[in-house]
N, C-alpha and C positions, 0 to 999 in steps of 0.2 A: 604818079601813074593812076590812071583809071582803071575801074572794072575789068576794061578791055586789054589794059595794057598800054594806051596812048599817054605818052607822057607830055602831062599838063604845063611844065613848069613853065614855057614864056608865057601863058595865060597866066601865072600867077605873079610872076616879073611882072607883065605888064600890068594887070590890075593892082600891084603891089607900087611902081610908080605915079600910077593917076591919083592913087590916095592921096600918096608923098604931095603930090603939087598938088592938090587940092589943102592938103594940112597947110602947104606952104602962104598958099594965097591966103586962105583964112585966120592966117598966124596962129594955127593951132600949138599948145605946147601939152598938150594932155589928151587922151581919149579912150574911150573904153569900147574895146572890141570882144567879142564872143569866144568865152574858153572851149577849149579842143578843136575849134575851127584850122584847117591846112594851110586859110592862109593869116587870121588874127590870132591864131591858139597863144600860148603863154608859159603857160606849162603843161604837159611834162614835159614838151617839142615846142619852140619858138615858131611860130608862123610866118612865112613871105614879108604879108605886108607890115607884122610886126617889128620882125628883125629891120626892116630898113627903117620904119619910122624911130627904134632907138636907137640905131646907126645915126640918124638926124637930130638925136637930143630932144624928141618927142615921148614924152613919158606913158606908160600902156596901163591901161588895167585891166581887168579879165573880170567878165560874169558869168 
């Protein structure tokens, strides 16, 4: 949800699959995304596009 109340989540589905097929095409197996971010966070909360890229056996790391 935002500020407003508007819940975001298929913007973050969606932009959570573009990645995935983006990792795909570039045969990514590693990447490092931004800690505490909604949709790459790590810990202390899994983010969107995190969770599905280790769902795919793409490995994360967090800065």
């Amino acid at each position: 949800m935002d500020r407003n109340g508007h819940d975001l989540s298929e913007s973050f589905i969606r932009g959570a699959t573009m990645v995935l097929s983006i990792a795909r095409q570039q045969e990514v197996r590693c990447c490092c995304l931004k800690a505490g971010s909604p949709s790459c966070g790590l810990a202390p909360r899994v983010g969107v596009t995190t969770a599905l890229l280790l769902a795919h056996d793409i490995q994360v790391f967090s800065f």
